[in-house]
N, CA, C and O atoms as CSV, one atom per row, in Angstrom:
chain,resi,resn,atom,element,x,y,z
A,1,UNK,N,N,155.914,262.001,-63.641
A,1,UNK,CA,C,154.698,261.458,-63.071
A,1,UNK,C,C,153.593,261.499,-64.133
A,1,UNK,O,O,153.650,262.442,-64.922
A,2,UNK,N,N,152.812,260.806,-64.239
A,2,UNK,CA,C,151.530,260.558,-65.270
A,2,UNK,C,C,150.346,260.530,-64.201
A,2,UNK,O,O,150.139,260.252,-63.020
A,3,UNK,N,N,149.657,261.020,-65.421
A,3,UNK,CA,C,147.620,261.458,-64.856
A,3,UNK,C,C,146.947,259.945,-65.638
A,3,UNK,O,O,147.039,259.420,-66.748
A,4,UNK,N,N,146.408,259.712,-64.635
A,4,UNK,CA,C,145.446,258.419,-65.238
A,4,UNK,C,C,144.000,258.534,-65.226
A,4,UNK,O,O,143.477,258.665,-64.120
A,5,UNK,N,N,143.084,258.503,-66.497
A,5,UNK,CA,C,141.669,259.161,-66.269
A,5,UNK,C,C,140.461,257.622,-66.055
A,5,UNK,O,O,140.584,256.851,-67.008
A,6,UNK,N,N,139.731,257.295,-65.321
A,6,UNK,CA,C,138.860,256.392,-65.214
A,6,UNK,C,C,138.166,256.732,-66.777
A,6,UNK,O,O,137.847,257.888,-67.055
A,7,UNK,N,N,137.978,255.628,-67.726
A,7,UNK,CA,C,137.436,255.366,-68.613
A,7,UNK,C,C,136.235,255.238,-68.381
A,7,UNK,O,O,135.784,255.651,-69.450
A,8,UNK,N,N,134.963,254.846,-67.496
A,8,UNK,CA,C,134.059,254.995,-67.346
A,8,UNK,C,C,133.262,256.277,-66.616
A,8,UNK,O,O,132.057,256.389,-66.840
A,9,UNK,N,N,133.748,256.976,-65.984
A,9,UNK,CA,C,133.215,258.412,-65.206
A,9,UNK,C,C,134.407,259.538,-65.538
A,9,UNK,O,O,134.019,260.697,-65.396
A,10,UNK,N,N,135.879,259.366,-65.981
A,10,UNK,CA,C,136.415,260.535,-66.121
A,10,UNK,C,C,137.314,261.385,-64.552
A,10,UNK,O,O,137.625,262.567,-64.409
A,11,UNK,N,N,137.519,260.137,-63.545
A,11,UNK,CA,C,138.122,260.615,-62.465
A,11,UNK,C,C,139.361,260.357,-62.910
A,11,UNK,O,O,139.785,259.530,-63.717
A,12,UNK,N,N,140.066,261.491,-62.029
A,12,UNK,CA,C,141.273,261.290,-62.468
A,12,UNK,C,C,142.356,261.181,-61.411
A,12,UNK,O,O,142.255,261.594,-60.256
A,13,UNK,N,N,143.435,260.558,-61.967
A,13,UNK,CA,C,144.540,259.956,-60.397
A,13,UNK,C,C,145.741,260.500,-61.408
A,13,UNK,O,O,146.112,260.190,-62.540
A,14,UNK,N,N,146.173,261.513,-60.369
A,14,UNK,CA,C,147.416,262.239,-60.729
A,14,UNK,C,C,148.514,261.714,-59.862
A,14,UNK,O,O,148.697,262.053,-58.693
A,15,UNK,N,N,149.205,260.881,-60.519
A,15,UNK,CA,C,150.433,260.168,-59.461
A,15,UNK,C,C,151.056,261.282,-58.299
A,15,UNK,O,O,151.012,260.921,-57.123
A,16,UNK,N,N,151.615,262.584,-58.613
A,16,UNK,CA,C,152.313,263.668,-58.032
A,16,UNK,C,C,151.339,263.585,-56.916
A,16,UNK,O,O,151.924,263.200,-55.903
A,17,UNK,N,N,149.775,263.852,-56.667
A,17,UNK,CA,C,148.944,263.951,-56.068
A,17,UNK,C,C,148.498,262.896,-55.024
A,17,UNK,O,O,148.181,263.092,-53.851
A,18,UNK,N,N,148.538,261.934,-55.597
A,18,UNK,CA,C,148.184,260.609,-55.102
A,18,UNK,C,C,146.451,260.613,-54.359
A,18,UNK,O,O,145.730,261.461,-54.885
A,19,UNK,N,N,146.089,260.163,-53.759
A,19,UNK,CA,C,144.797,260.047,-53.308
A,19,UNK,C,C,145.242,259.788,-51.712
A,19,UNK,O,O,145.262,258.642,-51.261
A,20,UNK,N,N,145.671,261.202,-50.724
A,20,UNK,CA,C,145.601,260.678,-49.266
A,20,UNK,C,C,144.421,260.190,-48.763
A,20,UNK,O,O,144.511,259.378,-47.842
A,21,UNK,N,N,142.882,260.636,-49.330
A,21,UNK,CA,C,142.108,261.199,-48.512
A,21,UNK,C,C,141.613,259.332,-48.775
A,21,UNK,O,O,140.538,259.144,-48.206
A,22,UNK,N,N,142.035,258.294,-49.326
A,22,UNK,CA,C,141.863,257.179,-49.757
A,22,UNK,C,C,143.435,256.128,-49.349
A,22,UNK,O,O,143.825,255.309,-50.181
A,23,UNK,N,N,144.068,256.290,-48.207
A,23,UNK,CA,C,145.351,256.258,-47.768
A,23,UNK,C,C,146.982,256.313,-49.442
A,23,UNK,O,O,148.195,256.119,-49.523
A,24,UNK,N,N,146.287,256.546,-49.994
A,24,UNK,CA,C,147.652,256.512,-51.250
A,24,UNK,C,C,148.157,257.812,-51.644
A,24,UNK,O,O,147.660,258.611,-52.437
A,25,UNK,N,N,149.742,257.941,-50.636
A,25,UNK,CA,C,149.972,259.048,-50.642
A,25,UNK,C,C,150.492,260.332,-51.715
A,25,UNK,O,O,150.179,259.881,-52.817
A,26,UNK,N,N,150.916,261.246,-51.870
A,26,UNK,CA,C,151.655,261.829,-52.658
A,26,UNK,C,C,152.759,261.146,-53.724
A,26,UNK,O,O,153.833,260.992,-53.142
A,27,UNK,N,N,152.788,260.833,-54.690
A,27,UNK,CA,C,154.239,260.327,-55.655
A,27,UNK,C,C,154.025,259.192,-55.579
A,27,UNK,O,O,154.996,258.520,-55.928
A,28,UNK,N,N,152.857,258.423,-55.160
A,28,UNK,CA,C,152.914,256.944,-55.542
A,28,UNK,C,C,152.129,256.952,-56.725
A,28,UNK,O,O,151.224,257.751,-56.966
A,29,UNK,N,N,152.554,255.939,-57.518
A,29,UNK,CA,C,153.237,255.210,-58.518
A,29,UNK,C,C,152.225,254.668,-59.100
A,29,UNK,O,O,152.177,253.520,-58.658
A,30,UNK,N,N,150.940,254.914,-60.230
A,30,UNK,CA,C,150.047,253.964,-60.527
A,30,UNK,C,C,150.850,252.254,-60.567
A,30,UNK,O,O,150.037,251.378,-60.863
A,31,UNK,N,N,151.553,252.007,-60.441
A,31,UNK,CA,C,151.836,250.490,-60.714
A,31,UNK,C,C,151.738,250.013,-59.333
A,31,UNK,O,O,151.545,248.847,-58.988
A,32,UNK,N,N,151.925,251.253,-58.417
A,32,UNK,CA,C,152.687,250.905,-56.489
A,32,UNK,C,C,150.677,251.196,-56.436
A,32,UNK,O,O,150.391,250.002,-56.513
A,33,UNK,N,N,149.819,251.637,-56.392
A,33,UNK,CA,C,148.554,251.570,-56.183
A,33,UNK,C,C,147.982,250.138,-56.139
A,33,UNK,O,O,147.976,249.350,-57.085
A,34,UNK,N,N,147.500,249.919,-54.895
A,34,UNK,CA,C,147.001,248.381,-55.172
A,34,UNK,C,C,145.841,247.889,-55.878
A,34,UNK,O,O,144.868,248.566,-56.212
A,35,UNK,N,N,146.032,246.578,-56.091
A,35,UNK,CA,C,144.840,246.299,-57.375
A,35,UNK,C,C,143.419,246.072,-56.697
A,35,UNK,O,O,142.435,245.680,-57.325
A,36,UNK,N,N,143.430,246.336,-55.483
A,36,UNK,CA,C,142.322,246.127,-54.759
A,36,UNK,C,C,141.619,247.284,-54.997
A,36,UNK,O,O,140.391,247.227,-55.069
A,37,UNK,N,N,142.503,248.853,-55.197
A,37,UNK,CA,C,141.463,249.661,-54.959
A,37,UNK,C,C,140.908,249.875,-56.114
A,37,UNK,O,O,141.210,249.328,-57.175
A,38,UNK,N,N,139.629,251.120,-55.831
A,38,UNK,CA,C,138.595,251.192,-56.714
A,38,UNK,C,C,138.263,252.585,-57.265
A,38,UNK,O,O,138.265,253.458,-56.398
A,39,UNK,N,N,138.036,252.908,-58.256
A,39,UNK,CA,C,137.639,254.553,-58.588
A,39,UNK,C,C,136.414,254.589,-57.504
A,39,UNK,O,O,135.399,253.901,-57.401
A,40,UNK,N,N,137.007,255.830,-56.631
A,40,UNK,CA,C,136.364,256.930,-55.515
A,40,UNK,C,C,135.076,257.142,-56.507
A,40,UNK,O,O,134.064,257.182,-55.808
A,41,UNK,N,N,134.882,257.237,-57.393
A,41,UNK,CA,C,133.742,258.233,-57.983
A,41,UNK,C,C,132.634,257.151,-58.722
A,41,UNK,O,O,131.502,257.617,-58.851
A,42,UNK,N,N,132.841,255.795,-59.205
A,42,UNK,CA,C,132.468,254.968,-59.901
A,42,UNK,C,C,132.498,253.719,-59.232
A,42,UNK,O,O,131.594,252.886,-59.291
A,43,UNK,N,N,133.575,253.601,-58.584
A,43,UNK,CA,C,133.920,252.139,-58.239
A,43,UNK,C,C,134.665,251.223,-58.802
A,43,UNK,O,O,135.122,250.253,-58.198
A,44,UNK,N,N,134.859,251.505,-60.166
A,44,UNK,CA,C,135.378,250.389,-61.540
A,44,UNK,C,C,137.319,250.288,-60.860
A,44,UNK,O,O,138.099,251.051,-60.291
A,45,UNK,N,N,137.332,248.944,-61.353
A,45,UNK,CA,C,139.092,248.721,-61.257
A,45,UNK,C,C,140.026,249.746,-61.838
A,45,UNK,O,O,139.721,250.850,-62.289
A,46,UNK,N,N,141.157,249.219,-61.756
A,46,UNK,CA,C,142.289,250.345,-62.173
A,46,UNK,C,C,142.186,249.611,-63.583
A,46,UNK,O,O,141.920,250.451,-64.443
A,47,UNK,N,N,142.316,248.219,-64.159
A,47,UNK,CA,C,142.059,248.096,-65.452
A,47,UNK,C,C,141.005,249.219,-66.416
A,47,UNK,O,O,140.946,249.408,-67.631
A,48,UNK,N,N,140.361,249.735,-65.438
A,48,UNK,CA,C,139.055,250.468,-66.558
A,48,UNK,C,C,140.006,252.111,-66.671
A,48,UNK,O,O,139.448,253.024,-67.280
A,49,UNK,N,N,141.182,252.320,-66.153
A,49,UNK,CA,C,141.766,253.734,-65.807
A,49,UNK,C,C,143.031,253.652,-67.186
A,49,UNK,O,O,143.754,252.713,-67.519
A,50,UNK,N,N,142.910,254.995,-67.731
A,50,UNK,CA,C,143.651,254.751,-69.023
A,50,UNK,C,C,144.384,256.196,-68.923
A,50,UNK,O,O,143.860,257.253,-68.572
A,51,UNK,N,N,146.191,255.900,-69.454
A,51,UNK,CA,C,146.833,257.511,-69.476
A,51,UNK,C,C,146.363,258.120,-70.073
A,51,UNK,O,O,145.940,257.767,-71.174
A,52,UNK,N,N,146.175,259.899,-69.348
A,52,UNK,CA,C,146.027,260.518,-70.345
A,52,UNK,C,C,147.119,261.509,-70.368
A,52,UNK,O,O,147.899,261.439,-69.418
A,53,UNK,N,N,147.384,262.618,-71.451
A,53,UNK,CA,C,148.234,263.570,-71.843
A,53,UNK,C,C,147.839,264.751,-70.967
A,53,UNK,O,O,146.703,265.214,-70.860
A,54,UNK,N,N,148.756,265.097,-70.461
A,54,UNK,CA,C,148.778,266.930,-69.518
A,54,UNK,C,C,149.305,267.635,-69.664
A,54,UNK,O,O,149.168,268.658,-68.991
């Protein structure tokens, strides 16, 4: 599983984790995340969200 950090604010989406509290559950898949949603903390697309190393 890979951590993906928002390039503009620094939120971060840990696939293992997923975002329930935003319906995307546990072990989904940055690719299975839809392109609709938005960084919780900023707003910016998943284009602005870049891997990082853990």
């Amino acid at each position: 599983m890979k951590v993906y950090m928002c390039a503009v604010c620094g939120f971060i989406y840990n696939e293992a984790e997923g975002q329930p509290e935003y319906g995307i559950p546990p072990g989904t898949l940055w690719a299975d995340v839809p392109e609709t949603w938005l960084c919780p903390e900023c707003s910016v697309s998943k284009a602005d969200f870049i891997v990082v190393d853990v």
